[in-house]
Every structure is written in C-alpha cells, then in structure tokens.
C-alpha positions in Angstrom: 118.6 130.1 9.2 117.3 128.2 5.6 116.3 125.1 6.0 117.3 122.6 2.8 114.6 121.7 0.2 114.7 117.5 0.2 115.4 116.4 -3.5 112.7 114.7 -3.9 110.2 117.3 -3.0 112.2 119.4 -5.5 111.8 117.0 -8.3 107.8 116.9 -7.8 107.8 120.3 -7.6 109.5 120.6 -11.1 112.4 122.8 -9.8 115.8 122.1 -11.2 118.9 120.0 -9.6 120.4 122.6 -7.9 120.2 123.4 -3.7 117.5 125.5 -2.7 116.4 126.1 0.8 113.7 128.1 2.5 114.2 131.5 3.9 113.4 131.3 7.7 114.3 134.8 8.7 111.4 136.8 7.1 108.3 136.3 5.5 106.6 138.5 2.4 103.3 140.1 3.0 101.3 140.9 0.6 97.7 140.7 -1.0 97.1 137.3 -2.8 97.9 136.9 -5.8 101.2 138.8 -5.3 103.0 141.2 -8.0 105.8 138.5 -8.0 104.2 135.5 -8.4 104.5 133.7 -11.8 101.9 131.3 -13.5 103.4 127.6 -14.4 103.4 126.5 -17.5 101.5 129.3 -19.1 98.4 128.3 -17.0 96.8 131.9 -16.1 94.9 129.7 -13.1 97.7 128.6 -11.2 100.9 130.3 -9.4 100.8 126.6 -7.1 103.7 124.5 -7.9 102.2 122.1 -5.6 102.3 121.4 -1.8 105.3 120.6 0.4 105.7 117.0 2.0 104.1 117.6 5.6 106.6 116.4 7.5 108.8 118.9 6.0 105.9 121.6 6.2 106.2 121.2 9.6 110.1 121.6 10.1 109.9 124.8 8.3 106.7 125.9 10.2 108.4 124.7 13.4 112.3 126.6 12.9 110.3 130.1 11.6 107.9 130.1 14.3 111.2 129.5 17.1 112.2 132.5 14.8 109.6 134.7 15.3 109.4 133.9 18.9 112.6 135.2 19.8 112.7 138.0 17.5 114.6 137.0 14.6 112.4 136.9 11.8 110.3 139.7 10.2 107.7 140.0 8.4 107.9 142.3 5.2 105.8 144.2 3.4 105.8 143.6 -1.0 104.5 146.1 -3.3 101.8 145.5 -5.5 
C-alpha cells in the first residue's frame, strides 16, 4: 500500500516531476547514517532532503502503523 508523494512537497524537496510514493509495507533498519544514503549537493553534512509537510507525515505514519498492526509490514534489516 504506497501512499502518493503531493507535488508540491516533491518540488521543495528537489525531486523531479515524475510520481513517487512511499513504501508502506516495510521499513529499512539500519544504523544511522545508512550505507545507502547519499549526501545532496555534494554537502558531506547532510543526507536530509528536508522534512515532509505534517499533515502528510501523519497519513503515512497513520496507514504504516494500521500496517504493522495487522501484520502487513515488516521491518528489514540493511547492510552496512
């Protein structure tokens, strides 16, 4: 069950005009900073592209926890 990235979250974020959603069914675990994560703009500091809108924090929060509840997402490990 994704749930749609709004457009204009998107375009703050920097990310480009195609559809993108969030991945309700599993979350990655793994030790912060992760092996996958990738600095913006060449800026060793940062892997944030920024935060999501809160309304919409809370839809995804909301749909993943219902998820996990009844036993339909999972949380997996990620290599370092």
């Amino acid at each position: 069950m994704p749930s749609k990235i709004p457009a204009q979250t998107k375009a703050r974020l920097g990310l480009d005009g195609e559809r993108s959603w969030v991945v309700l069914t599993e979350v990655n675990e793994f030790t912060w900073p992760g092996p996958d994560l990738r600095t913006i703009g060449g800026n060793a500091a940062t892997v944030a592209f920024g935060f999501l809108p809160p309304g919409f924090f809370k839809v995804v929060r909301d749909r993943y926890l219902d998820l996990q509840r009844r036993n339909k997402a999972a949380q997996v490990p990620r290599t370092e």
